[in-house]
Predicted model as a PDB file, atoms N, CA, C, CB and O in Angstrom, pLDDT in the B-factor column:
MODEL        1                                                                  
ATOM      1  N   UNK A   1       0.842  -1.174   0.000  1.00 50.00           N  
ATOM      2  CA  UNK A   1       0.000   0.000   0.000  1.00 50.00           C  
ATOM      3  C   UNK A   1       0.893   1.245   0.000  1.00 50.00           C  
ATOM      4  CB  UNK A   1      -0.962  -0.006   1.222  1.00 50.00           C  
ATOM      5  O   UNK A   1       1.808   1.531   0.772  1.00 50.00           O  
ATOM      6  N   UNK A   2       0.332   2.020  -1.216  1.00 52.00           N  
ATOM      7  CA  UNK A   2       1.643   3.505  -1.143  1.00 52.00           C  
ATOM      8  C   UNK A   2       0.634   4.857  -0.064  1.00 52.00           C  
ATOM      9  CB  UNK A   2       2.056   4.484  -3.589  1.00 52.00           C  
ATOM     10  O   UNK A   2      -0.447   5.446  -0.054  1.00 52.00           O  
ATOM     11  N   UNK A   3       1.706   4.762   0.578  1.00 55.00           N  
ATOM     12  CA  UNK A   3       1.613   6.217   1.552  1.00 55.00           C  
ATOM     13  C   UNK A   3       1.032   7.291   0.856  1.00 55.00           C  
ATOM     14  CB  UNK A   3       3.073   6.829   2.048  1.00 55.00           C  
ATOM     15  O   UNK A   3       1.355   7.039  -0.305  1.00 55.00           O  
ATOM     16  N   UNK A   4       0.244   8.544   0.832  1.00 56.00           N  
ATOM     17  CA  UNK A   4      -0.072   9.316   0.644  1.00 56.00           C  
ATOM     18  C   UNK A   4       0.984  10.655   0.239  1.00 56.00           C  
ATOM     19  CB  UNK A   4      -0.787   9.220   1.478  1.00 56.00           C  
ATOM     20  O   UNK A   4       0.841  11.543  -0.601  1.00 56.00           O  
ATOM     21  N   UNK A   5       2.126  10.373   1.250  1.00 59.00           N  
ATOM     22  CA  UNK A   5       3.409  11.781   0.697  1.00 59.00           C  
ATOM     23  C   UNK A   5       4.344  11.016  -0.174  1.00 59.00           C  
ATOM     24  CB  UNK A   5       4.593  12.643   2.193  1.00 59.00           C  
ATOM     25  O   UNK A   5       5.321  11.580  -0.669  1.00 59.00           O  
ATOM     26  N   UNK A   6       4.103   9.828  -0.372  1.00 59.00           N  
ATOM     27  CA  UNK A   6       4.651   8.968  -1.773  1.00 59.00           C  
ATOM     28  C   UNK A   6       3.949   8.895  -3.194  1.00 59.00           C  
ATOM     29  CB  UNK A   6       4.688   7.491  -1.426  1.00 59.00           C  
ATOM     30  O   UNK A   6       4.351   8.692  -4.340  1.00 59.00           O  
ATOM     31  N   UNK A   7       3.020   9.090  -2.750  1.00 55.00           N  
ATOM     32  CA  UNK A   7       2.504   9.778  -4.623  1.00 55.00           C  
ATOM     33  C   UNK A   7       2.871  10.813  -5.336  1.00 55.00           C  
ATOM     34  CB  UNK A   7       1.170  10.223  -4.842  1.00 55.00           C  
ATOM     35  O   UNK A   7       3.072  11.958  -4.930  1.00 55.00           O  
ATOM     36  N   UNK A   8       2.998  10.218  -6.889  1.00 57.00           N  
ATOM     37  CA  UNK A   8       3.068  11.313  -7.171  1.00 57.00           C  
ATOM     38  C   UNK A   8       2.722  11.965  -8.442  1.00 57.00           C  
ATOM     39  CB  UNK A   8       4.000  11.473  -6.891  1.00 57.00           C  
ATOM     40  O   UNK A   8       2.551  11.381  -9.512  1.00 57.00           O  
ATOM     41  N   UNK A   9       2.623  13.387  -8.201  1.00 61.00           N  
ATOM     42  CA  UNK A   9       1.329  14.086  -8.382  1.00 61.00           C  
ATOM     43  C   UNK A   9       1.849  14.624  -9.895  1.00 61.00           C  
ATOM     44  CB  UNK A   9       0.873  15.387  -7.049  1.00 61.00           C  
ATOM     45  O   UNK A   9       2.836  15.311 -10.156  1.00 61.00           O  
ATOM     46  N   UNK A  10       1.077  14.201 -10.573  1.00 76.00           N  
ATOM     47  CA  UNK A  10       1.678  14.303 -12.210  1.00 76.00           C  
ATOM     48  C   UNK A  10       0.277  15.205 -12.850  1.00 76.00           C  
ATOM     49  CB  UNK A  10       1.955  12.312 -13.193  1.00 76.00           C  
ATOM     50  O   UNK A  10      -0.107  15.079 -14.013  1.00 76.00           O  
ATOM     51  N   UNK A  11      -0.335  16.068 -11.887  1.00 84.00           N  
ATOM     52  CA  UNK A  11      -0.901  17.182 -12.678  1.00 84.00           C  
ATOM     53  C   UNK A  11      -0.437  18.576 -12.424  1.00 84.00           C  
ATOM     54  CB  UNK A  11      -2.280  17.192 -12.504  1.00 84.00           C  
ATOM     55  O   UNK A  11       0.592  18.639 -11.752  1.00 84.00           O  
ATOM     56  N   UNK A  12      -0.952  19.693 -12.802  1.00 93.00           N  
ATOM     57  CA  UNK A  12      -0.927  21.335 -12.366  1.00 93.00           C  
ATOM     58  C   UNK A  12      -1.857  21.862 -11.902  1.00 93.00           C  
ATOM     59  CB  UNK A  12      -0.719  22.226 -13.266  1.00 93.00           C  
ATOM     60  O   UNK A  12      -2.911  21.734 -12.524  1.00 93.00           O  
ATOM     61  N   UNK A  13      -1.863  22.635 -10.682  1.00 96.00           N  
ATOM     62  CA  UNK A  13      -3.851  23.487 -10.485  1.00 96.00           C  
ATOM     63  C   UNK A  13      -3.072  24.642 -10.547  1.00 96.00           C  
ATOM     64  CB  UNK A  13      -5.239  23.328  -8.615  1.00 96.00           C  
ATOM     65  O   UNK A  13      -2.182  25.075  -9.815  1.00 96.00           O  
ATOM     66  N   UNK A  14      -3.675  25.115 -11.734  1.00 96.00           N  
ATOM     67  CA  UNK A  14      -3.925  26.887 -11.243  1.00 96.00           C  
ATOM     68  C   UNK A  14      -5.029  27.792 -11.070  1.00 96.00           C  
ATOM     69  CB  UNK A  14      -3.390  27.695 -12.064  1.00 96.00           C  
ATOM     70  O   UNK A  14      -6.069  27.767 -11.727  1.00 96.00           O  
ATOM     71  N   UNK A  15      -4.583  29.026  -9.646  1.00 96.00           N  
ATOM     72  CA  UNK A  15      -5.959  29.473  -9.892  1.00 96.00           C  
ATOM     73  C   UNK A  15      -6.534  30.190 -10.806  1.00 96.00           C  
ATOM     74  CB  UNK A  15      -6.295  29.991  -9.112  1.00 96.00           C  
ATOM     75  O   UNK A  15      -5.897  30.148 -11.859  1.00 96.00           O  
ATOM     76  N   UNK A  16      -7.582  30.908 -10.857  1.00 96.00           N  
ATOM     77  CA  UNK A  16      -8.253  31.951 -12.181  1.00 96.00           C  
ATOM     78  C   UNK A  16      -7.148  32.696 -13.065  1.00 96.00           C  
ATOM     79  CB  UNK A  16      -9.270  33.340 -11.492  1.00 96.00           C  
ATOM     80  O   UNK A  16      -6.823  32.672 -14.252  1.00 96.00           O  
ATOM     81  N   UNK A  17      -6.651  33.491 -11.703  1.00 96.00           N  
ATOM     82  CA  UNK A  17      -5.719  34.225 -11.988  1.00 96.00           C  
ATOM     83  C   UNK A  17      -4.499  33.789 -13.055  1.00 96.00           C  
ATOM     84  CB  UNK A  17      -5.321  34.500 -10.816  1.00 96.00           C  
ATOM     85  O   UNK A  17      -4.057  34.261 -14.102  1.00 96.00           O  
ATOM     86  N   UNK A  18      -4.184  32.560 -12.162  1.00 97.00           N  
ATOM     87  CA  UNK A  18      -2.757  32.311 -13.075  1.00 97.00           C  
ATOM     88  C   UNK A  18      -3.023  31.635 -14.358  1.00 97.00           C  
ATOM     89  CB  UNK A  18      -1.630  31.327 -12.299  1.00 97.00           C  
ATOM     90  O   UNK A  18      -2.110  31.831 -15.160  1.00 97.00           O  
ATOM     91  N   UNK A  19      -4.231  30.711 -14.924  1.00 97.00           N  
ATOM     92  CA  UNK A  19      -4.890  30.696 -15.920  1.00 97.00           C  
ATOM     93  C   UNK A  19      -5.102  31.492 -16.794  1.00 97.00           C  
ATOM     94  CB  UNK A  19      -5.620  30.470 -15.706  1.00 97.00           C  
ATOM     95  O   UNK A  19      -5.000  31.173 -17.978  1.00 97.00           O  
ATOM     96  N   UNK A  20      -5.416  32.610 -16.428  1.00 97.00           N  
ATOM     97  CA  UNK A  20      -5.471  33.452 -17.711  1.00 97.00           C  
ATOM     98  C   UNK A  20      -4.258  34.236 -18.134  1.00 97.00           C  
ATOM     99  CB  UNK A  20      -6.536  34.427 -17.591  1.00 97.00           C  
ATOM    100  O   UNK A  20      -4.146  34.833 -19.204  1.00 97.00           O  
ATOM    101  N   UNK A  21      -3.369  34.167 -17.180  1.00 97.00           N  
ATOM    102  CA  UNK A  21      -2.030  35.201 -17.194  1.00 97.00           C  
ATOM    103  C   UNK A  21      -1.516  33.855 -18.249  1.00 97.00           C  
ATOM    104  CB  UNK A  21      -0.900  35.698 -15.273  1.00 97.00           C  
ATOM    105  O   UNK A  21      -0.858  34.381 -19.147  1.00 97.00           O  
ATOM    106  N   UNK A  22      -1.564  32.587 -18.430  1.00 96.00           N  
ATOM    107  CA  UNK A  22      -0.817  31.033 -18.942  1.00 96.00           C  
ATOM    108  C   UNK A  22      -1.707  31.154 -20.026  1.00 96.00           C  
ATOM    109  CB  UNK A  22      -0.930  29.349 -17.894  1.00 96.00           C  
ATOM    110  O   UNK A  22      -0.924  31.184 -20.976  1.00 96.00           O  
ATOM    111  N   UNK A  23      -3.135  31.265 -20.613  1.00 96.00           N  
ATOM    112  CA  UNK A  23      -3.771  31.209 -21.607  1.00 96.00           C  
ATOM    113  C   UNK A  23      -4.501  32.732 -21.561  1.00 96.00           C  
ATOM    114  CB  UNK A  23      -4.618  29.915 -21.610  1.00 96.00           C  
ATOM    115  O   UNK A  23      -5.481  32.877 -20.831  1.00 96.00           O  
ATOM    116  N   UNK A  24      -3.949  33.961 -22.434  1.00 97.00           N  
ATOM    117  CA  UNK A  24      -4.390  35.068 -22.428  1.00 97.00           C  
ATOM    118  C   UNK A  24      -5.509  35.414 -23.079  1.00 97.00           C  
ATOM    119  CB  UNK A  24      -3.614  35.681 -22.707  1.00 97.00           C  
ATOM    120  O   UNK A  24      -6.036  36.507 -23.292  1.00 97.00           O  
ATOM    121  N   UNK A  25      -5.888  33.927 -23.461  1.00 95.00           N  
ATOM    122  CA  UNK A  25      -7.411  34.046 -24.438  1.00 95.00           C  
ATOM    123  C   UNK A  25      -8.492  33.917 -23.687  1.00 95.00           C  
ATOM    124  CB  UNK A  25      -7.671  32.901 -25.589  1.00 95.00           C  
ATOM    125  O   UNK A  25      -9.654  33.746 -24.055  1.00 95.00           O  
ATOM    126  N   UNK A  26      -7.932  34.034 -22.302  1.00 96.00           N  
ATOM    127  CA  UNK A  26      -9.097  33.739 -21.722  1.00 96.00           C  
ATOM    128  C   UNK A  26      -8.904  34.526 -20.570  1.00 96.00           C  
ATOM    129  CB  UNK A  26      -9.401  32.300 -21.515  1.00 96.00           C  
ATOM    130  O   UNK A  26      -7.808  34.569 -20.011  1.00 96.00           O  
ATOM    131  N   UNK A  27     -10.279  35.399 -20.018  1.00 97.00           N  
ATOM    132  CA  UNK A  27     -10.289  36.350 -18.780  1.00 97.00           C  
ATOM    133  C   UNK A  27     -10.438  35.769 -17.657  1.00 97.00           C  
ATOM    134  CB  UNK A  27     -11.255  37.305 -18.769  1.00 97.00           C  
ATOM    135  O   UNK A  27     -10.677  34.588 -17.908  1.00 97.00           O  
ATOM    136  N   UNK A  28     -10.430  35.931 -16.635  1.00 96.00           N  
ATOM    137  CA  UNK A  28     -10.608  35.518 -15.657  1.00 96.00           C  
ATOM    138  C   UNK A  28     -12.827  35.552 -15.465  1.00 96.00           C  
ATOM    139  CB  UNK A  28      -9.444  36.509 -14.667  1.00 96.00           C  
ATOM    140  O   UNK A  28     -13.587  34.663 -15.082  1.00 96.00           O  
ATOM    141  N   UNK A  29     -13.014  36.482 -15.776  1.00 97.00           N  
ATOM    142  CA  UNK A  29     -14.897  36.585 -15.670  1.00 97.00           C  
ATOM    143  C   UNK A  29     -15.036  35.275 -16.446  1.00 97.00           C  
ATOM    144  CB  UNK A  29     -15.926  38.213 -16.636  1.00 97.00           C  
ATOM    145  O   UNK A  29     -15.640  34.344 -15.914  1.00 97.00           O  
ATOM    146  N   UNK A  30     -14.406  35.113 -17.928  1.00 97.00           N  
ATOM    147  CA  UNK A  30     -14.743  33.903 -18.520  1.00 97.00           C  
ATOM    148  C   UNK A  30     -14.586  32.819 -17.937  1.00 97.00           C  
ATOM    149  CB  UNK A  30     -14.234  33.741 -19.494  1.00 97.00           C  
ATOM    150  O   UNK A  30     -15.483  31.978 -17.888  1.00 97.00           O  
ATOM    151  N   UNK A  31     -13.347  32.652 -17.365  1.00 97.00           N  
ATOM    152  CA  UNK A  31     -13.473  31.057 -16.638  1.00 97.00           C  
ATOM    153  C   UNK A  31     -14.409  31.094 -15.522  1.00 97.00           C  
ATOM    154  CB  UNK A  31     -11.985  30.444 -15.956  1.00 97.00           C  
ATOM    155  O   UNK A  31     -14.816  30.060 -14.993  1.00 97.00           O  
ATOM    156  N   UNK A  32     -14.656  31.915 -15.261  1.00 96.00           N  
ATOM    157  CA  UNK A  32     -16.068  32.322 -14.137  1.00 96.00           C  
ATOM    158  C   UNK A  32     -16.967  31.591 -14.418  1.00 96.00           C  
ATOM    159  CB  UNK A  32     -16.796  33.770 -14.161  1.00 96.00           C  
ATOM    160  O   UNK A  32     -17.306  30.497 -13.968  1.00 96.00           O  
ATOM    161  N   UNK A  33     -17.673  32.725 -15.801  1.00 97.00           N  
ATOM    162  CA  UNK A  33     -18.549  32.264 -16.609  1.00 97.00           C  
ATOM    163  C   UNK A  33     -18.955  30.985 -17.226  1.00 97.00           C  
ATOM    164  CB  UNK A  33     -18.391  32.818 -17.279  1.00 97.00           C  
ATOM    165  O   UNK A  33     -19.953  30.760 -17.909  1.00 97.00           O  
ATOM    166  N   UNK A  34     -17.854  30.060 -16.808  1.00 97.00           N  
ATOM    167  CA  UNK A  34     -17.580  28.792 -17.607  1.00 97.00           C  
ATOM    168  C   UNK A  34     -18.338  27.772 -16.530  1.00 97.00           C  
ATOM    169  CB  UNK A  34     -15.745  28.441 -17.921  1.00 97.00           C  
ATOM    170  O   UNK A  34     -19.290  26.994 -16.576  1.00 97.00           O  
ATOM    171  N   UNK A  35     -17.427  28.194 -15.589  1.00 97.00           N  
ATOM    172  CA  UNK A  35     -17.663  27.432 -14.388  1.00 97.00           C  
ATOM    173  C   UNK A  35     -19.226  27.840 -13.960  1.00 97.00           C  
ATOM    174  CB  UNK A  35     -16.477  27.813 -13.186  1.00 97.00           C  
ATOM    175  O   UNK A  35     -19.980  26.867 -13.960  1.00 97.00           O  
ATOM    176  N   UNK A  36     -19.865  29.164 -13.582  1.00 97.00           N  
ATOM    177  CA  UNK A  36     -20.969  28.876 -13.073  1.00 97.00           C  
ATOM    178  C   UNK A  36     -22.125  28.584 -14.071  1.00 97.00           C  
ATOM    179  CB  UNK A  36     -21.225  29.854 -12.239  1.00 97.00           C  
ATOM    180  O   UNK A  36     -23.282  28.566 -13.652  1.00 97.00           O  
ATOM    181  N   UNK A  37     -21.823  28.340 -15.470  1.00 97.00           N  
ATOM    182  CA  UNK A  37     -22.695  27.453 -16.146  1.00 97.00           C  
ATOM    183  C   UNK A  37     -22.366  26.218 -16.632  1.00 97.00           C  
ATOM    184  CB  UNK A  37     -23.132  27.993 -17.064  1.00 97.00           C  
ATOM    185  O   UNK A  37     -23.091  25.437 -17.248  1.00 97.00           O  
ATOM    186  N   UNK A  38     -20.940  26.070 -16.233  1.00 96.00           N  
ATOM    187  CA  UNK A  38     -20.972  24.582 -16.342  1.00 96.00           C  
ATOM    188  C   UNK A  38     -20.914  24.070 -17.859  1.00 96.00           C  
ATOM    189  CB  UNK A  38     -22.305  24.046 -15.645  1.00 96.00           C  
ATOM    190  O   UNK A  38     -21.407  23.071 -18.383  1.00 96.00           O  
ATOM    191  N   UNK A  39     -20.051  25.223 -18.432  1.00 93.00           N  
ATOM    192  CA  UNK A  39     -20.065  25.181 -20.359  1.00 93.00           C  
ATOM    193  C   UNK A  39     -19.450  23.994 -20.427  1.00 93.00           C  
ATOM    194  CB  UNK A  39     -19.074  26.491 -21.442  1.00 93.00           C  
ATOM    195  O   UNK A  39     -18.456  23.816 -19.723  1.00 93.00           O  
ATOM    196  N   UNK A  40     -19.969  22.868 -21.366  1.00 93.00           N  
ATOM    197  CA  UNK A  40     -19.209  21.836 -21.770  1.00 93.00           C  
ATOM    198  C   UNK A  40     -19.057  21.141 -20.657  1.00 93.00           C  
ATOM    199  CB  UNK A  40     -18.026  22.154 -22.386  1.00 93.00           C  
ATOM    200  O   UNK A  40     -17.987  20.609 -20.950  1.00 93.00           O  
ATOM    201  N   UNK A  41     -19.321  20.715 -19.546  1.00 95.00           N  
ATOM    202  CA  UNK A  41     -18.567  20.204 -18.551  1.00 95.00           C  
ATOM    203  C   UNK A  41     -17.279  20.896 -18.220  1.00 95.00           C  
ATOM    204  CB  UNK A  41     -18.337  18.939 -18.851  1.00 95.00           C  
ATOM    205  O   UNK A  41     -16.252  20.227 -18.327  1.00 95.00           O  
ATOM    206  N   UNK A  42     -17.179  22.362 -17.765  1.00 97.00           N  
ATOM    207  CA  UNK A  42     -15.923  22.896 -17.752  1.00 97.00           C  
ATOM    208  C   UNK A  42     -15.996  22.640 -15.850  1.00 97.00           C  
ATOM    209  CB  UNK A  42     -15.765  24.729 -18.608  1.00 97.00           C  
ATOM    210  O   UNK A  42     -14.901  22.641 -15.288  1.00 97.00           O  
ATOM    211  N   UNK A  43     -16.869  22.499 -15.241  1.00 97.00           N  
ATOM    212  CA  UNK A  43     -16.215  21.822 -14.101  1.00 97.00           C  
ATOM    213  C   UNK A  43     -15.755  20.983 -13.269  1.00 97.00           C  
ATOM    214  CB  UNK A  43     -16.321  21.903 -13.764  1.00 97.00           C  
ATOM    215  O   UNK A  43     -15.637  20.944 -12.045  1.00 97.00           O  
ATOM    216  N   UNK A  44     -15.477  20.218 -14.250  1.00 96.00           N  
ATOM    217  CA  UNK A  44     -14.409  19.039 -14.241  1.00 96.00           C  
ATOM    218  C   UNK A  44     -13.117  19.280 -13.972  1.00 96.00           C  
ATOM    219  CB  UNK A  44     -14.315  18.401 -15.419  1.00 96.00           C  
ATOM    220  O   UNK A  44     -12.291  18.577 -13.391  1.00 96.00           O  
ATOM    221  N   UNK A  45     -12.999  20.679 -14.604  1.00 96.00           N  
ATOM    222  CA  UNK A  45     -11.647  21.001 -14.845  1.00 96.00           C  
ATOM    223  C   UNK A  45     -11.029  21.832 -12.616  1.00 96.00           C  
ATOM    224  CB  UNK A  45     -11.746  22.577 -16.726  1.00 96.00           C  
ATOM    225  O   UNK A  45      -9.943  21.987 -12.058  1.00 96.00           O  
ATOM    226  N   UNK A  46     -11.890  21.977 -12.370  1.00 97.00           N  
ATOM    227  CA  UNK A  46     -12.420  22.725 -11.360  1.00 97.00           C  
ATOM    228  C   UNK A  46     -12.329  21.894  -9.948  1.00 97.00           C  
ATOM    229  CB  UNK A  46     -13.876  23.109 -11.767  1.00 97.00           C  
ATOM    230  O   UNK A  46     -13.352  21.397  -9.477  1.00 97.00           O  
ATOM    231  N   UNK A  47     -11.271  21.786  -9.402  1.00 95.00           N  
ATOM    232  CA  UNK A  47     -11.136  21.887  -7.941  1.00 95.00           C  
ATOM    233  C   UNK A  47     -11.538  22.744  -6.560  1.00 95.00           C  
ATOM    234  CB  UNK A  47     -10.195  21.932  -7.949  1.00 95.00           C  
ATOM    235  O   UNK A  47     -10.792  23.701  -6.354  1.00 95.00           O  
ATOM    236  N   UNK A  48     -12.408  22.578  -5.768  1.00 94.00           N  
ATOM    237  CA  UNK A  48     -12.737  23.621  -4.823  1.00 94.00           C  
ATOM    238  C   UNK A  48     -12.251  23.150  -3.563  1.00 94.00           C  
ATOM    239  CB  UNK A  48     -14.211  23.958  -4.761  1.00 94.00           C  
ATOM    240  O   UNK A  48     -12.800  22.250  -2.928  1.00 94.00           O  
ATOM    241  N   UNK A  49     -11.171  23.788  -3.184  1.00 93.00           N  
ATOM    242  CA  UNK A  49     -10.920  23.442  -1.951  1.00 93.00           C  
ATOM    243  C   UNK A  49     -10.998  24.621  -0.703  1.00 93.00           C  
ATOM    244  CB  UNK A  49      -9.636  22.847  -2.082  1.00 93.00           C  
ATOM    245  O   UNK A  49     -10.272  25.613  -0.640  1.00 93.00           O  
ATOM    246  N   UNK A  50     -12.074  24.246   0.271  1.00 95.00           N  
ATOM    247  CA  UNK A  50     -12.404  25.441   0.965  1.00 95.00           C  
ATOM    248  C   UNK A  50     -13.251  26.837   0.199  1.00 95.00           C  
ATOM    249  CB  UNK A  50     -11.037  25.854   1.451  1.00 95.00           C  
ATOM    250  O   UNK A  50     -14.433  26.796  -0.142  1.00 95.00           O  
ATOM    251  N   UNK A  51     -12.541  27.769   0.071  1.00 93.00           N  
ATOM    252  CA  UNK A  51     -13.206  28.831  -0.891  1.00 93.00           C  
ATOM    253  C   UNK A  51     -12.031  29.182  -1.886  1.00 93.00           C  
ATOM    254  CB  UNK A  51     -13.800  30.288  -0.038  1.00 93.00           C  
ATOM    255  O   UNK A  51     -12.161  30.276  -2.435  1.00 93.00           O  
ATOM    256  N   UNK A  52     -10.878  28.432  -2.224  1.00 94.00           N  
ATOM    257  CA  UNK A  52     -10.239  28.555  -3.116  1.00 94.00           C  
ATOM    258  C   UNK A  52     -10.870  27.654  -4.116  1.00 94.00           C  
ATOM    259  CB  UNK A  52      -8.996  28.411  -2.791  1.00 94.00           C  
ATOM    260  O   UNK A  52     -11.277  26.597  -3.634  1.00 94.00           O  
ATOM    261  N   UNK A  53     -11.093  27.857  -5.692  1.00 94.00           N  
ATOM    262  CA  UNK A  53     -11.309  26.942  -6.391  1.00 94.00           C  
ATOM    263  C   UNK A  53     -10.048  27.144  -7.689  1.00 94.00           C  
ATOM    264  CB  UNK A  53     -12.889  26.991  -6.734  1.00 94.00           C  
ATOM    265  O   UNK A  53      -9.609  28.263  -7.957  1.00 94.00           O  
ATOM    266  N   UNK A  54      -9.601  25.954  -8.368  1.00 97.00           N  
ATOM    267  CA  UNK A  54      -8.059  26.083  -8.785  1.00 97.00           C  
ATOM    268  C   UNK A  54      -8.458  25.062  -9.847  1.00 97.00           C  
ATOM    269  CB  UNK A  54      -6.640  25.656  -7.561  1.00 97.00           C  
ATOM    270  O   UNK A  54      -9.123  24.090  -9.492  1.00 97.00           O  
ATOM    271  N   UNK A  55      -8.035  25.238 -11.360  1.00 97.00           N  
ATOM    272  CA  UNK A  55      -8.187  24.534 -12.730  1.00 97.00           C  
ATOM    273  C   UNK A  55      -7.115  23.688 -13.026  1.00 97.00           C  
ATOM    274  CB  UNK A  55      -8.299  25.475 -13.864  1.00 97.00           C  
ATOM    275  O   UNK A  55      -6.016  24.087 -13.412  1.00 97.00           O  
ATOM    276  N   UNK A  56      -7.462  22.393 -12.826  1.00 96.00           N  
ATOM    277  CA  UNK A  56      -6.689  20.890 -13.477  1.00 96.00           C  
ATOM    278  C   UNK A  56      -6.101  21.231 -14.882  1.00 96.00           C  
ATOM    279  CB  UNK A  56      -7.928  19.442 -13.756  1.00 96.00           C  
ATOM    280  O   UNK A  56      -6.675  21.025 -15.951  1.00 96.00           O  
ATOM    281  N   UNK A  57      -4.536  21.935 -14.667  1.00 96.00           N  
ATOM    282  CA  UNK A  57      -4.609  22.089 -15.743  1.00 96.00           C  
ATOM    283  C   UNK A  57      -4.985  20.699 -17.061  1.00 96.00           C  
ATOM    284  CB  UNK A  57      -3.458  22.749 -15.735  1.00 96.00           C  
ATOM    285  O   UNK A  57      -5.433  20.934 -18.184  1.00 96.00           O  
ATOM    286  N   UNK A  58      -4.712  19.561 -16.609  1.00 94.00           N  
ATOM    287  CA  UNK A  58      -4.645  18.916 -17.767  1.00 94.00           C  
ATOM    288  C   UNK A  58      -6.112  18.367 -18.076  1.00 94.00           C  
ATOM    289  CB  UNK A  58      -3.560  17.844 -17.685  1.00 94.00           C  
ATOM    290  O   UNK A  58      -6.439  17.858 -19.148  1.00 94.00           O  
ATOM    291  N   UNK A  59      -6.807  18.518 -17.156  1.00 96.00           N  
ATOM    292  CA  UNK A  59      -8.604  18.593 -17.534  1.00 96.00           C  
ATOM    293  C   UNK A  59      -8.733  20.078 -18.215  1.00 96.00           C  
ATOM    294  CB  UNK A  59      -9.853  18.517 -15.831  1.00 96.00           C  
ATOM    295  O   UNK A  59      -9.769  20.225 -18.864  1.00 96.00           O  
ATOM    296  N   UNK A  60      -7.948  21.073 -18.176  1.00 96.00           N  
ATOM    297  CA  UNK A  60      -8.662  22.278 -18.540  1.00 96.00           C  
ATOM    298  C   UNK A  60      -8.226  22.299 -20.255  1.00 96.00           C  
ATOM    299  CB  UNK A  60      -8.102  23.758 -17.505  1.00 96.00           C  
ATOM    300  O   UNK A  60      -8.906  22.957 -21.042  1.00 96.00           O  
ATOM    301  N   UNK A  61      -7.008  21.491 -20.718  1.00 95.00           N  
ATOM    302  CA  UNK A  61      -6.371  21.110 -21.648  1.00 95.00           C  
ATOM    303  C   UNK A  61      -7.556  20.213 -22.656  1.00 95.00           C  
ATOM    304  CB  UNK A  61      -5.105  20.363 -21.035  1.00 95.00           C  
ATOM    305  O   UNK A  61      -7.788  20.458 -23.839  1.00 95.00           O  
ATOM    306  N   UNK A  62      -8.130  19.251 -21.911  1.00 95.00           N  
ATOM    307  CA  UNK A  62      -8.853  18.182 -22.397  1.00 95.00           C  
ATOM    308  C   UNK A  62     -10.105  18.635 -22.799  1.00 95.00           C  
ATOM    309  CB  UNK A  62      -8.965  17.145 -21.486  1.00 95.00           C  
ATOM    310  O   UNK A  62     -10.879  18.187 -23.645  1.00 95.00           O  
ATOM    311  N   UNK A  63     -10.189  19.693 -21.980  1.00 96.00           N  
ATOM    312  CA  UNK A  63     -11.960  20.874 -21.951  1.00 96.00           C  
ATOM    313  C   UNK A  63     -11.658  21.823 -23.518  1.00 96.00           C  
ATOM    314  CB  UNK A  63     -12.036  22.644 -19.900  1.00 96.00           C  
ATOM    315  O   UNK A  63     -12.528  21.984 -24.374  1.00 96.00           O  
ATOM    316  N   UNK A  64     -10.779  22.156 -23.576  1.00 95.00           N  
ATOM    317  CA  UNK A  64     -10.322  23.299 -24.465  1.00 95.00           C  
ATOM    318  C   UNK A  64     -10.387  22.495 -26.075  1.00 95.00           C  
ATOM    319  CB  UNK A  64      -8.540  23.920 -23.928  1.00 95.00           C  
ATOM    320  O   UNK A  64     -10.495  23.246 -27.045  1.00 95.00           O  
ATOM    321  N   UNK A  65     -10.318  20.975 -26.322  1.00 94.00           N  
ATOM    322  CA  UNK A  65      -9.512  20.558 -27.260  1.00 94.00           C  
ATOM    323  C   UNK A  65     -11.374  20.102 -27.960  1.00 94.00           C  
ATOM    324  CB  UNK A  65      -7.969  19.223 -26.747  1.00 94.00           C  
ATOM    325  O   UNK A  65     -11.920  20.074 -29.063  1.00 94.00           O  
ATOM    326  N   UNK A  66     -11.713  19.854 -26.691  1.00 93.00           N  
ATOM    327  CA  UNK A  66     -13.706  19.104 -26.619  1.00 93.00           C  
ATOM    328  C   UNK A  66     -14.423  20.307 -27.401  1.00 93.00           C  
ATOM    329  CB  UNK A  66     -14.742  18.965 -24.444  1.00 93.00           C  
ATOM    330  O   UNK A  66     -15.542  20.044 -27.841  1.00 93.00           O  
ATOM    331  N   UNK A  67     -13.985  21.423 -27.599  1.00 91.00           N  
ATOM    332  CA  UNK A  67     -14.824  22.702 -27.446  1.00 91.00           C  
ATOM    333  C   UNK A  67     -14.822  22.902 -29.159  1.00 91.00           C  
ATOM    334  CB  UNK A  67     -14.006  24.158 -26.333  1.00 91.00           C  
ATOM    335  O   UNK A  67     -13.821  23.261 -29.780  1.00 91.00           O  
ATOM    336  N   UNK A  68     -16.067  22.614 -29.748  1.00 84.00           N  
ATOM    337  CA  UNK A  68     -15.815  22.431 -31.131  1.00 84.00           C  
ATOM    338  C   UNK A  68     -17.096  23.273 -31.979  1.00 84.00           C  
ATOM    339  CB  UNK A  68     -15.748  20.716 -31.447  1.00 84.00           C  
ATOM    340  O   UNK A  68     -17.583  23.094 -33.095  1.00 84.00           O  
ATOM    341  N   UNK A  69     -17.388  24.285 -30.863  1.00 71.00           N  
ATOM    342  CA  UNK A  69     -19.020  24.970 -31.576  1.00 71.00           C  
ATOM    343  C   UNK A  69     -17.850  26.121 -32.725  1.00 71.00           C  
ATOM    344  CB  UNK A  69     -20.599  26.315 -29.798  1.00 71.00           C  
ATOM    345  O   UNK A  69     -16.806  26.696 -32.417  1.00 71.00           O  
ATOM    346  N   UNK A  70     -18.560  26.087 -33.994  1.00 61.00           N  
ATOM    347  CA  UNK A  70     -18.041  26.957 -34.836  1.00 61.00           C  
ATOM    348  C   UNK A  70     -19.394  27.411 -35.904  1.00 61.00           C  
ATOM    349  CB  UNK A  70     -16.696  26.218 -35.561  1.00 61.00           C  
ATOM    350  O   UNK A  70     -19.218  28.225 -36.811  1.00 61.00           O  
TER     351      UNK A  70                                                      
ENDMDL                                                                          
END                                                                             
């Protein structure tokens, strides 16, 4: 059985902030916007821990690639 401080952690969370500063195509209101309607299943991408909530980056990767309205 592996210990808990022996895993290891092969994703990224960032919060709003640092998300949009990493993908400038996107505002911070938008990932808002994403999240409190739940576009596409974008809160998947979406960790809430306490009253911080912080984006998987590699779910937010997988959300972005799904997104095919044209």
């Amino acid at each position: 059985m592996t210990a808990i401080h022996d895993r290891k952690i092969e994703d990224e969370y960032l919060t709003f902030d640092q998300a949009t500063r990493r993908f400038p195509a996107f505002t911070e209101g938008s990932l808002r916007w994403h999240r409190f309607n739940n576009t596409g299943g974008f809160n998947r991408c979406v960790r809430k821990i306490g009253r911080k909530c912080v984006i998987s980056l590699s779910e937010f990767l997988k959300w972005i690639e799904e997104q095919t309205d044209l």
